[in-house]
N, C-alpha and C positions, 0 to 999 in steps of 0.2 A: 889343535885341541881335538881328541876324541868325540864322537859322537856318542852319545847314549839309545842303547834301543831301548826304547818305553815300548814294546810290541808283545804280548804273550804267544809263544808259537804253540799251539795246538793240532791235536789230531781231529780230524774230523772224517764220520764215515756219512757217507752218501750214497742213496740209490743211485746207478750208473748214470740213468735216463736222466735226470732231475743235474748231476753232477755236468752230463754235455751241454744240456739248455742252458743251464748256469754260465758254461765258459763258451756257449756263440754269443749270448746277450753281452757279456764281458767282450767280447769282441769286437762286435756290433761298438760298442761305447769308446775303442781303441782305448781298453783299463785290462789290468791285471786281474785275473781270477779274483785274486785274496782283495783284492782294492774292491770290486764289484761288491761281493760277497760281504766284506766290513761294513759299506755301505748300508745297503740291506737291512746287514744285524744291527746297525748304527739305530737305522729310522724305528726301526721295532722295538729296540730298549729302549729309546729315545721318550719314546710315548706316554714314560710311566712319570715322566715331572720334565715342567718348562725348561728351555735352556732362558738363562739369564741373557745371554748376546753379550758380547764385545762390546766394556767402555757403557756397561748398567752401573749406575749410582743406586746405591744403598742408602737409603737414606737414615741420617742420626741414631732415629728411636729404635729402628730395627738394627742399628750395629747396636747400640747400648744392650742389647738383650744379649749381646755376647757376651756378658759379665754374671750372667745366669748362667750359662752354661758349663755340666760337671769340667771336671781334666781328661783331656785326650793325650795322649802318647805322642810323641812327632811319627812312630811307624801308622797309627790310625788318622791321622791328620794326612800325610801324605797318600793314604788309599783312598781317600774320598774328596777326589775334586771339588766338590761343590764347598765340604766341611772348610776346606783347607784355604778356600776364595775369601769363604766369608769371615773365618779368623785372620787371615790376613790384612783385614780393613782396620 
């Protein structure tokens, strides 16, 4: 079976200086530039709402509320992980 890349490849410009520190600390860590770097931008978008964690119980009355909610598309359900967890329950 094939593998799916779920990965967005993007261009990124960076000052040089800021770009070497970037890939000795990547180094330092025995990781990949791009591995480092996702990290990073991981923890920093991260910040704006909780992660749920692995094997979180929803409970009842907060699924019930998903019969409130307008129709989503399967293209808009599948771009928003979170959207797509909690219709799945």
């Amino acid at each position: 079976m094939e593998s799916v890349n779920t990965k967005v490849q993007t261009g990124l410009r960076l000052d040089p200086d800021l770009y070497n520190r970037l890939k000795i600390k990547a180094k330092r860590q025995k990781r990949s530039f791009n591995s480092y770097v996702e990290t990073i931008l991981e923890a920093a978008a991260g910040a704006d709402y909780p992660s749920l964690g692995k094997g979180f119980k929803v409970s009842n009355e907060i699924l019930s509320l998903g019969n409130t909610l307008p129709h989503y598309s399967e293209e808009e359900i599948a771009a928003d992980e979170r959207l797509s967890y909690l219709l799945s329950k």
